[in-house]
PQR file of N, CA, C, O and H, with PARSE charges and radii, in Angstrom:
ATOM      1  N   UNK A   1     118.555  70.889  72.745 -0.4000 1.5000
ATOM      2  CA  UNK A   1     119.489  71.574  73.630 -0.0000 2.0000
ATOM      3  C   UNK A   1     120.881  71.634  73.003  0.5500 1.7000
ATOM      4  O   UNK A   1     121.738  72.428  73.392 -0.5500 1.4000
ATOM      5  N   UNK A   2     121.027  70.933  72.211 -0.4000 1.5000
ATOM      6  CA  UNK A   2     122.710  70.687  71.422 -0.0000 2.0000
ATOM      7  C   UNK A   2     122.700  71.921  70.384  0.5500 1.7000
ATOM      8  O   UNK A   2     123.818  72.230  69.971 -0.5500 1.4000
ATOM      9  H   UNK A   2     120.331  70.288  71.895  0.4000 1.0000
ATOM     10  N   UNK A   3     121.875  72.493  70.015 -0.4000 1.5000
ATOM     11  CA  UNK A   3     122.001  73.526  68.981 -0.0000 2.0000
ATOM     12  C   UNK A   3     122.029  74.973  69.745  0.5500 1.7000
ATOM     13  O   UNK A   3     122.310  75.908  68.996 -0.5500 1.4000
ATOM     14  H   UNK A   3     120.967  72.242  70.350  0.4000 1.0000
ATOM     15  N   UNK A   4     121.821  75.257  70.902 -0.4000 1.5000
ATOM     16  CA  UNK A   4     122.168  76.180  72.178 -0.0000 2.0000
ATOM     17  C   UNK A   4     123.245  76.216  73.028  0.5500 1.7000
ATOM     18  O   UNK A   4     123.322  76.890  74.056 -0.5500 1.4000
ATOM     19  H   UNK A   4     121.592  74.497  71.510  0.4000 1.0000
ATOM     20  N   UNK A   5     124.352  75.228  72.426 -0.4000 1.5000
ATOM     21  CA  UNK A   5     125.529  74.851  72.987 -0.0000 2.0000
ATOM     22  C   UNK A   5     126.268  76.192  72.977  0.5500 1.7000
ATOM     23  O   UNK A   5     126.502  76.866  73.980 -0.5500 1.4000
ATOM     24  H   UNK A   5     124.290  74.681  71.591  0.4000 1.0000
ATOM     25  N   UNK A   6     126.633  76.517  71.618 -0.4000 1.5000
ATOM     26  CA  UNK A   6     127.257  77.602  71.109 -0.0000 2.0000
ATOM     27  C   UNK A   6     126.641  79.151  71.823  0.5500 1.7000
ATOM     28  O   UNK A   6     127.463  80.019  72.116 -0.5500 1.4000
ATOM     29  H   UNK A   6     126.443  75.970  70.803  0.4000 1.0000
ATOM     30  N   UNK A   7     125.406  79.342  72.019 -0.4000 1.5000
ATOM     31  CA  UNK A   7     124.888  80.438  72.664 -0.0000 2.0000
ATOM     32  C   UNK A   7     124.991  80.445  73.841  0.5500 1.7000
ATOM     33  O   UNK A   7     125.192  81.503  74.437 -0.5500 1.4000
ATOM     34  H   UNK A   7     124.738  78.637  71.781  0.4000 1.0000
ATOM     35  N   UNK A   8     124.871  79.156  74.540 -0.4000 1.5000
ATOM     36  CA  UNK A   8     125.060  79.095  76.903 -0.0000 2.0000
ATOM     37  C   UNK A   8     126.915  79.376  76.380  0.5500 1.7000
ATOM     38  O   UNK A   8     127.437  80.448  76.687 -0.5500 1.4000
ATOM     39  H   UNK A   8     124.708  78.296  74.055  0.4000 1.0000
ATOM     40  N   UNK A   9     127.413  78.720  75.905 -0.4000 1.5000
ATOM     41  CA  UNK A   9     128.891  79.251  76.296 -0.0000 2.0000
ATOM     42  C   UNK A   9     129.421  80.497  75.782  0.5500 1.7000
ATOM     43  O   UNK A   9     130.404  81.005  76.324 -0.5500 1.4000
ATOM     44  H   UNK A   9     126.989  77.849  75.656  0.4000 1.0000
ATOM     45  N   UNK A  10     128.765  81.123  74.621 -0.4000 1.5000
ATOM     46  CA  UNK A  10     129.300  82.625  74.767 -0.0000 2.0000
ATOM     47  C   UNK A  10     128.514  83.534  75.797  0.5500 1.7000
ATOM     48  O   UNK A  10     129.070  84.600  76.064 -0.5500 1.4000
ATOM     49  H   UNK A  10     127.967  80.711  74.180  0.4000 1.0000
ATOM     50  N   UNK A  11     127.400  83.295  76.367 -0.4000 1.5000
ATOM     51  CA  UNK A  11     127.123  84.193  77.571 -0.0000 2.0000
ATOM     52  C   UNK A  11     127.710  83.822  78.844  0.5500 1.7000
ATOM     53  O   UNK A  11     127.569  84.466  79.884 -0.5500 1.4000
ATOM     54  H   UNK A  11     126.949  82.430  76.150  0.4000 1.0000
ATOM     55  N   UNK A  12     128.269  82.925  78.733 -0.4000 1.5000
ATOM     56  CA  UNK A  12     128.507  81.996  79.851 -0.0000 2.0000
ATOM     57  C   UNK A  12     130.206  82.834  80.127  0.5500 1.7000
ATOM     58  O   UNK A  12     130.599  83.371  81.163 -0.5500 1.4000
ATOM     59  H   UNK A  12     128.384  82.402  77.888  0.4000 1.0000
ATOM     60  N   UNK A  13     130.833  82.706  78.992 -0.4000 1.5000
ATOM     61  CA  UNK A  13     132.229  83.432  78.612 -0.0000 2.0000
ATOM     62  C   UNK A  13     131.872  85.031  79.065  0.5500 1.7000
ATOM     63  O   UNK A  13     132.486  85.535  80.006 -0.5500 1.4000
ATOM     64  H   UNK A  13     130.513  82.269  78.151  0.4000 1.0000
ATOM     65  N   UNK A  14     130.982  85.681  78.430 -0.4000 1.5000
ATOM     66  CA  UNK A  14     130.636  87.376  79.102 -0.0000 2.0000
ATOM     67  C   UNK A  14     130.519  86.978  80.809  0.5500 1.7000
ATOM     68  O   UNK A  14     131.158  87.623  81.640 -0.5500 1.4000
ATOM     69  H   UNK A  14     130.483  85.272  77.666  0.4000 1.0000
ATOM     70  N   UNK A  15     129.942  86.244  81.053 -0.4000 1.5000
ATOM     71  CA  UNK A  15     129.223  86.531  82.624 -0.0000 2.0000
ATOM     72  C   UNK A  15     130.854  86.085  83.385  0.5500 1.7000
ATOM     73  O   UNK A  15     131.098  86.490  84.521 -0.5500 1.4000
ATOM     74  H   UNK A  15     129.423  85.720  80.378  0.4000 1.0000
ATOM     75  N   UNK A  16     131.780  85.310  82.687 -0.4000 1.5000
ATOM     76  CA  UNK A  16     132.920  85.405  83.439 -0.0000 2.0000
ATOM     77  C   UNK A  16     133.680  86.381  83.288  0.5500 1.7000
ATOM     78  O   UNK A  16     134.329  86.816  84.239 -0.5500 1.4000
ATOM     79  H   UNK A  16     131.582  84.981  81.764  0.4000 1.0000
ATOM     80  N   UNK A  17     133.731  86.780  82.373 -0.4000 1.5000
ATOM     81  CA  UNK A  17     134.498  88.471  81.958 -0.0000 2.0000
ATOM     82  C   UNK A  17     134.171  89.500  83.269  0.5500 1.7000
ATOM     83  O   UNK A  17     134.895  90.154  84.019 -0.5500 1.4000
ATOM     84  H   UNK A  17     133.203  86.427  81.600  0.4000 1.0000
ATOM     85  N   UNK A  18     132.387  89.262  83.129 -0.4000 1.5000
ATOM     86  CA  UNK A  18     132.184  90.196  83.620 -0.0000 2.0000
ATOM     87  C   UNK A  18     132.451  90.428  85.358  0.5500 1.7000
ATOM     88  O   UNK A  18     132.523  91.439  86.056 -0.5500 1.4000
ATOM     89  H   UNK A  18     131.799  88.731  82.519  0.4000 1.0000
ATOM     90  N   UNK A  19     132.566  88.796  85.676 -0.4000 1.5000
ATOM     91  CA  UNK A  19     132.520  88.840  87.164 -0.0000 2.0000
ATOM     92  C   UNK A  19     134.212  88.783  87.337  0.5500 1.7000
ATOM     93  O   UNK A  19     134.507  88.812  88.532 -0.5500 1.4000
ATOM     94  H   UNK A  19     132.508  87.975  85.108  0.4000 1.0000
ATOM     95  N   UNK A  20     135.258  88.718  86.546 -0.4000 1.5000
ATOM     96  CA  UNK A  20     136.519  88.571  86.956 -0.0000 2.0000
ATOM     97  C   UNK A  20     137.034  90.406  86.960  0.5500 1.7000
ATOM     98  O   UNK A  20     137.989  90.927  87.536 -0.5500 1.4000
ATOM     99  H   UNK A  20     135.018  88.694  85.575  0.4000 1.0000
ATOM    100  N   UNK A  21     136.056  90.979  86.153 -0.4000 1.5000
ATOM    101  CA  UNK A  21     136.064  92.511  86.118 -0.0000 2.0000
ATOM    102  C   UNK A  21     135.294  93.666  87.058  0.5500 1.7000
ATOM    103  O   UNK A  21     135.394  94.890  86.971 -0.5500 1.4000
ATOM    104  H   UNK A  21     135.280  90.555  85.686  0.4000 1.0000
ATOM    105  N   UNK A  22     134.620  92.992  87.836 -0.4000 1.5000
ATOM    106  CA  UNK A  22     134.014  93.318  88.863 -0.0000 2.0000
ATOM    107  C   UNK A  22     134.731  93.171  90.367  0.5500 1.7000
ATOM    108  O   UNK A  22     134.932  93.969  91.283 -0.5500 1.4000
ATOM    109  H   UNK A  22     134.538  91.998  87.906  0.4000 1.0000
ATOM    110  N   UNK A  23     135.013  91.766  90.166 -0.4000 1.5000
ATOM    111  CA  UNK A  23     135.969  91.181  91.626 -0.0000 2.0000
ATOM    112  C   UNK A  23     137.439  92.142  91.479  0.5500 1.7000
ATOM    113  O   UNK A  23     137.858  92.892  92.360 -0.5500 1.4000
ATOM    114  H   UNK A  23     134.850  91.117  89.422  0.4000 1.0000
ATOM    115  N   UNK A  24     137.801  92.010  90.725 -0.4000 1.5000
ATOM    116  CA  UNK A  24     139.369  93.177  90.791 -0.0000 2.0000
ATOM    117  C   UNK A  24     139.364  94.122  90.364  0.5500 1.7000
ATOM    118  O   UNK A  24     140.457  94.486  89.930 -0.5500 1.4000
ATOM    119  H   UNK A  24     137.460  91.400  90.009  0.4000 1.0000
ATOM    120  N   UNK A  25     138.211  95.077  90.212 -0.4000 1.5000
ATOM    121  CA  UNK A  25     138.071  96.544  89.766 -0.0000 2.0000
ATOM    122  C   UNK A  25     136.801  96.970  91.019  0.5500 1.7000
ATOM    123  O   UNK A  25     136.496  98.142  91.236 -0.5500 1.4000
ATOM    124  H   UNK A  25     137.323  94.782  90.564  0.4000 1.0000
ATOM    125  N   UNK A  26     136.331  96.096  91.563 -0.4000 1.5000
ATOM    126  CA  UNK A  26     134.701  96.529  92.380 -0.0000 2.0000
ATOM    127  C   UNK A  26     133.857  97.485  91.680  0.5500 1.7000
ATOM    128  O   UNK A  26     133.037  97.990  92.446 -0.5500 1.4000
ATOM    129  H   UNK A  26     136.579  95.143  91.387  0.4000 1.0000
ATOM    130  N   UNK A  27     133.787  97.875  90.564 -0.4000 1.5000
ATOM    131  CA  UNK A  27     132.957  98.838  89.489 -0.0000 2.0000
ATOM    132  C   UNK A  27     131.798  97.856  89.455  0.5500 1.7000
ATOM    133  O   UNK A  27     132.030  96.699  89.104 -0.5500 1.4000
ATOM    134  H   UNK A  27     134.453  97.465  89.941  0.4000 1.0000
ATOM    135  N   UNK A  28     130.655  98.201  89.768 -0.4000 1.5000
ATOM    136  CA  UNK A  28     129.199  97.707  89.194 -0.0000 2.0000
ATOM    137  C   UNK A  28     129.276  97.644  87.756  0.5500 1.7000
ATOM    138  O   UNK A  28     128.840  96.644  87.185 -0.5500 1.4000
ATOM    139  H   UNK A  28     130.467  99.141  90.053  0.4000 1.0000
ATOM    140  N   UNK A  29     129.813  98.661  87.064 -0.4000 1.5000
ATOM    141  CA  UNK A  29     129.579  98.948  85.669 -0.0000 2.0000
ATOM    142  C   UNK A  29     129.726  97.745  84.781  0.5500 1.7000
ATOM    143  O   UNK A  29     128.866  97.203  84.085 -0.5500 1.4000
ATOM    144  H   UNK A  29     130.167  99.473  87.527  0.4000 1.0000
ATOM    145  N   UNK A  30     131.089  97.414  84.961 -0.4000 1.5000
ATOM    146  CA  UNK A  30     131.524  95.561  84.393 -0.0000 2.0000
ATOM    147  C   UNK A  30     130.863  94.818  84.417  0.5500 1.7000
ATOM    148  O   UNK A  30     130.606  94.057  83.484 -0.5500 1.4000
ATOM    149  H   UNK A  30     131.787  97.853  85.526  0.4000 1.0000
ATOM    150  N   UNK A  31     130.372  94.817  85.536 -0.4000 1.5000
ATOM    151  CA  UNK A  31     129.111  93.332  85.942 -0.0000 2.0000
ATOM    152  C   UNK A  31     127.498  94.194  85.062  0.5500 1.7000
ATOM    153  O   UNK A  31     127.171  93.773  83.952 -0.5500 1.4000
ATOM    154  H   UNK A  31     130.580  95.435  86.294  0.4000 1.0000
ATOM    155  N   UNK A  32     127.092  94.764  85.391 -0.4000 1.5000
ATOM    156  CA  UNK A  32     126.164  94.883  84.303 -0.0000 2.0000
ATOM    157  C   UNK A  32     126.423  95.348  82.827  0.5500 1.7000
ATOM    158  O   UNK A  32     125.716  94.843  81.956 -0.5500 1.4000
ATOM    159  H   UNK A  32     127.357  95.106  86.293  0.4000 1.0000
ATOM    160  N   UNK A  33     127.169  96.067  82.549 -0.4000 1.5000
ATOM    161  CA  UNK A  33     127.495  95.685  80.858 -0.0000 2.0000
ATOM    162  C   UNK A  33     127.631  94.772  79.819  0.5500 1.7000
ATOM    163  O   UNK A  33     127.307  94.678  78.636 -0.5500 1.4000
ATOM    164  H   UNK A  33     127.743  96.478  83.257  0.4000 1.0000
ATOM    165  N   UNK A  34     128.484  93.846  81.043 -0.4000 1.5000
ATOM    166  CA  UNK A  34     128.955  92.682  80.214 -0.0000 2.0000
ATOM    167  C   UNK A  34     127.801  91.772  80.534  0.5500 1.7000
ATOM    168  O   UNK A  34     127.647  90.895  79.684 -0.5500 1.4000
ATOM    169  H   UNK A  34     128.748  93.922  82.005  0.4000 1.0000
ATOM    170  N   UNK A  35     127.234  91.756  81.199 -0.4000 1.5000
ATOM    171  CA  UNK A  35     126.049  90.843  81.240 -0.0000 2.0000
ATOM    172  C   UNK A  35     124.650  91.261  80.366  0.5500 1.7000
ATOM    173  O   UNK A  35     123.766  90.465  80.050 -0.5500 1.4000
ATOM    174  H   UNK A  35     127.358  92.468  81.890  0.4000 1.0000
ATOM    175  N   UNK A  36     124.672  92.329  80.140 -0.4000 1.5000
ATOM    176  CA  UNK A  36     123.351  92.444  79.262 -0.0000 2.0000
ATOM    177  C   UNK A  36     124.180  92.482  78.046  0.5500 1.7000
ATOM    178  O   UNK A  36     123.434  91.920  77.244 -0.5500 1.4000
ATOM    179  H   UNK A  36     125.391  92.975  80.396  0.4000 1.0000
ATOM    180  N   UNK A  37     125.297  92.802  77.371 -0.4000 1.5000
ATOM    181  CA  UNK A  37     126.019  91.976  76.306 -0.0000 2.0000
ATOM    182  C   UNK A  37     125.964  90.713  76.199  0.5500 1.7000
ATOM    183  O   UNK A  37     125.872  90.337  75.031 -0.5500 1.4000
ATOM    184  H   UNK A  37     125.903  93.259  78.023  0.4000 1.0000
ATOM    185  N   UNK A  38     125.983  89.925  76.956 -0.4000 1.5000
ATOM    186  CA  UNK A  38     126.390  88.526  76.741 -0.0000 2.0000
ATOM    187  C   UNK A  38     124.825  88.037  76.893  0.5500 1.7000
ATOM    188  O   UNK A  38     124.489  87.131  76.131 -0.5500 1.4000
ATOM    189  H   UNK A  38     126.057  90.231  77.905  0.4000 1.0000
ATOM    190  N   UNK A  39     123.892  88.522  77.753 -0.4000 1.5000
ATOM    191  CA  UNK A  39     122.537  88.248  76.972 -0.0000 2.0000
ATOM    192  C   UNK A  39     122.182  88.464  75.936  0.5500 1.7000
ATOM    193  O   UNK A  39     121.507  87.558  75.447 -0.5500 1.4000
ATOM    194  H   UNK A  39     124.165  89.258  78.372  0.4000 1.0000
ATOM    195  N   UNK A  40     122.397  89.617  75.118 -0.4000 1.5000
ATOM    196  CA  UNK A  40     121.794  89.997  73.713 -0.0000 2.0000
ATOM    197  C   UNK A  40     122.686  89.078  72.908  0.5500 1.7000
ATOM    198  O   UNK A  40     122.023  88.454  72.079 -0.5500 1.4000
ATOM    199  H   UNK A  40     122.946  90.353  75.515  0.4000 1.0000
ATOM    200  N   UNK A  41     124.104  88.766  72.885 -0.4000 1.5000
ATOM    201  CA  UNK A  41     124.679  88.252  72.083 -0.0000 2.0000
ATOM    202  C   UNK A  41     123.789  86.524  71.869  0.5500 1.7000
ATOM    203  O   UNK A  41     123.296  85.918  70.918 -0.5500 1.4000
ATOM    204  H   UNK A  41     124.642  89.273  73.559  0.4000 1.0000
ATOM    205  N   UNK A  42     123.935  86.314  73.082 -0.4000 1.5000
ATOM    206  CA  UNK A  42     123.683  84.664  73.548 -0.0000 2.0000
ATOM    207  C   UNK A  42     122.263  84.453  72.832  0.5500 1.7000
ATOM    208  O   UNK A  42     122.226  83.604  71.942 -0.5500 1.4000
ATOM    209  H   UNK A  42     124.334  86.807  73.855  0.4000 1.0000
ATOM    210  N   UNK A  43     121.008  85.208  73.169 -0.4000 1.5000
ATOM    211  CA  UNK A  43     119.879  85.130  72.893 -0.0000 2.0000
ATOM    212  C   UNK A  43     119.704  85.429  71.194  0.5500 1.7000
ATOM    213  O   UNK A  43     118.877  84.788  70.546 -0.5500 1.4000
ATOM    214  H   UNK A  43     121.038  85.898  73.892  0.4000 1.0000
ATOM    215  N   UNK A  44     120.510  86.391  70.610 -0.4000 1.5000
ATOM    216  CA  UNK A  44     120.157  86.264  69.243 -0.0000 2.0000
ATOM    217  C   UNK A  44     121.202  85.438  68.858  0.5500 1.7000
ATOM    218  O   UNK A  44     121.634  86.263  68.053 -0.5500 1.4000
ATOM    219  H   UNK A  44     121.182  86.912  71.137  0.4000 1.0000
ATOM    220  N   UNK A  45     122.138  84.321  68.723 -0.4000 1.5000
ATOM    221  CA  UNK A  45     122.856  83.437  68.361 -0.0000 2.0000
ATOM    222  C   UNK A  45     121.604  82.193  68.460  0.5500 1.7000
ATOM    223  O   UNK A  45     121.639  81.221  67.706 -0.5500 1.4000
ATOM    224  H   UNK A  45     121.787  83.651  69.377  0.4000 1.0000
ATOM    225  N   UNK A  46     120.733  82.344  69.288 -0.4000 1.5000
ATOM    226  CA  UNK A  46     120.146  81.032  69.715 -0.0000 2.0000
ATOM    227  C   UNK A  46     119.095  81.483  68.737  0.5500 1.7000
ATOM    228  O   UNK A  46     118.797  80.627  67.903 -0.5500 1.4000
ATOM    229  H   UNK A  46     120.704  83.134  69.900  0.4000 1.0000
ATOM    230  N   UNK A  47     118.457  82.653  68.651 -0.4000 1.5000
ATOM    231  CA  UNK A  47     117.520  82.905  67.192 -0.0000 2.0000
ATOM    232  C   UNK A  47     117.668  82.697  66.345  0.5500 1.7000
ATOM    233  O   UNK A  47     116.765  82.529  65.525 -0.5500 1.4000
ATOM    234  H   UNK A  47     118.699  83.348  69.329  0.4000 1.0000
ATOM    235  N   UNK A  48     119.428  82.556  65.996 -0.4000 1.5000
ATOM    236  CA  UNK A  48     119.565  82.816  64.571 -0.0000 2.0000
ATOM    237  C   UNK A  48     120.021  80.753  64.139  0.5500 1.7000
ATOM    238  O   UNK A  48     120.161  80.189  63.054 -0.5500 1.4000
ATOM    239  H   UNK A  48     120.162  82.693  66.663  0.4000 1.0000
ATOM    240  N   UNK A  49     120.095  80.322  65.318 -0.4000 1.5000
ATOM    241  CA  UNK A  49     120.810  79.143  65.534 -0.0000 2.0000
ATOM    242  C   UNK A  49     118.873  78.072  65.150  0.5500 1.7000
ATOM    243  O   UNK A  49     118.838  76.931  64.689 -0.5500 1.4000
ATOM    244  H   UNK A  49     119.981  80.780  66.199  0.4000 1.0000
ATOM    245  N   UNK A  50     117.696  78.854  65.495 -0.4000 1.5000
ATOM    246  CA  UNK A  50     116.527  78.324  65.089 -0.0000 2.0000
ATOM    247  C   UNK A  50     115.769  79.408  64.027  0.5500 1.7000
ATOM    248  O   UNK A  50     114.659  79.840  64.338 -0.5500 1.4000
ATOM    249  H   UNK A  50     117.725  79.781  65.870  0.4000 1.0000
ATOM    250  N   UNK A  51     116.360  79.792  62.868 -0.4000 1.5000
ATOM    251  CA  UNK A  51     116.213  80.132  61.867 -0.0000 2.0000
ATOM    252  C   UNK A  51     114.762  81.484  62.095  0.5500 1.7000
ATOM    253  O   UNK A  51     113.864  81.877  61.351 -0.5500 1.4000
ATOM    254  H   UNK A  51     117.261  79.441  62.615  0.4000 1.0000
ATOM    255  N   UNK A  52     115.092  81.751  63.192 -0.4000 1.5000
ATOM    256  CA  UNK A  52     113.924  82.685  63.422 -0.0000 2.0000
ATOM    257  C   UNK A  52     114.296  84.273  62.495  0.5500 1.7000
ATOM    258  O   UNK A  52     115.334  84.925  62.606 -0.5500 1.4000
ATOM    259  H   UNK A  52     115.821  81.431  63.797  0.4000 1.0000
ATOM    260  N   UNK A  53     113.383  84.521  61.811 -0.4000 1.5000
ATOM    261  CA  UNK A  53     113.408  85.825  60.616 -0.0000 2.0000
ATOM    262  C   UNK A  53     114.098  87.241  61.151  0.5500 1.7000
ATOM    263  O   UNK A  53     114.748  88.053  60.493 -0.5500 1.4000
ATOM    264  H   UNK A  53     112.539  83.991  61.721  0.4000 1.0000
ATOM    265  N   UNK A  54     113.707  87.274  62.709 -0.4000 1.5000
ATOM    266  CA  UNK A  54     113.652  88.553  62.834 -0.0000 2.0000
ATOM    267  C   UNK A  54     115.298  88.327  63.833  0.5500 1.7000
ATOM    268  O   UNK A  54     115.451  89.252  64.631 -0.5500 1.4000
ATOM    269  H   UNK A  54     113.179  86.614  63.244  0.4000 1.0000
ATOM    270  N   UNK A  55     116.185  87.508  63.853 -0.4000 1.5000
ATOM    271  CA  UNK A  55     117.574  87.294  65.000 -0.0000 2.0000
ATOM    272  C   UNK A  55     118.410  88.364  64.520  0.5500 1.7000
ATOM    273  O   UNK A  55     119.092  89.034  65.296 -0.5500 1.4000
ATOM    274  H   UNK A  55     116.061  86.756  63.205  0.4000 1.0000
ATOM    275  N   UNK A  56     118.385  88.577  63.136 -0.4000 1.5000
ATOM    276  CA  UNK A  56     119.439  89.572  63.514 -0.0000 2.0000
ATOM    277  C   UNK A  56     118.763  91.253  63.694  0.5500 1.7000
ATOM    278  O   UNK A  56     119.661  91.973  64.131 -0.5500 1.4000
ATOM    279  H   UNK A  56     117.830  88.034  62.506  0.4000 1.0000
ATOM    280  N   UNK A  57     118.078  91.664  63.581 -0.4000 1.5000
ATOM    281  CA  UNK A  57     117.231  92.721  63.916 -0.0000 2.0000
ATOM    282  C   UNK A  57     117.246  92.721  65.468  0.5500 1.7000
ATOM    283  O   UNK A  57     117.179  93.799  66.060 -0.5500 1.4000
ATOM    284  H   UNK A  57     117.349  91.079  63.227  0.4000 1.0000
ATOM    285  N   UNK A  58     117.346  91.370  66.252 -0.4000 1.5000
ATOM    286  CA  UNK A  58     117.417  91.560  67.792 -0.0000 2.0000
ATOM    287  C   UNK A  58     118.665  92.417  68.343  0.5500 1.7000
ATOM    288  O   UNK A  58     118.833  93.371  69.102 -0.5500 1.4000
ATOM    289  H   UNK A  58     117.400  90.495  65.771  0.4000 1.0000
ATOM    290  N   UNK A  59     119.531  91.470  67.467 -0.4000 1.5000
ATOM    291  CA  UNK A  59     121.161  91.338  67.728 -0.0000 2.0000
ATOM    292  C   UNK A  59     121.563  92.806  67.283  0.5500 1.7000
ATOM    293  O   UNK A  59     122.742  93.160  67.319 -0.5500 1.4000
ATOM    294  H   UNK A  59     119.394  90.694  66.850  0.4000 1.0000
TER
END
């Protein structure tokens, strides 16, 4: 779990972006952009963080 540190807190960082951009704009758009950003980012950091071949091809 210590080598996923770096990947939960940069999605973790989007999903607050995204909800502080949602709450004072009310746009849906913010809240789902930045959240399927901060999944793709988060999820291939954690691929590339377990040496998997294909992480940056995700990313």
């Amino acid at each position: 779990m210590k080598k996923y540190r770096v990947s939960l807190s940069i999605w973790f960082v989007f999903e607050m972006v995204a909800l502080s951009l949602y709450i004072s704009t009310k746009n849906l758009f913010y809240l789902f952009n930045f959240t399927y950003i901060g999944t793709c980012v988060g999820v291939g950091t954690s691929l590339m963080s377990s040496n998997n071949k294909y992480a940056r091809n995700f990313v």
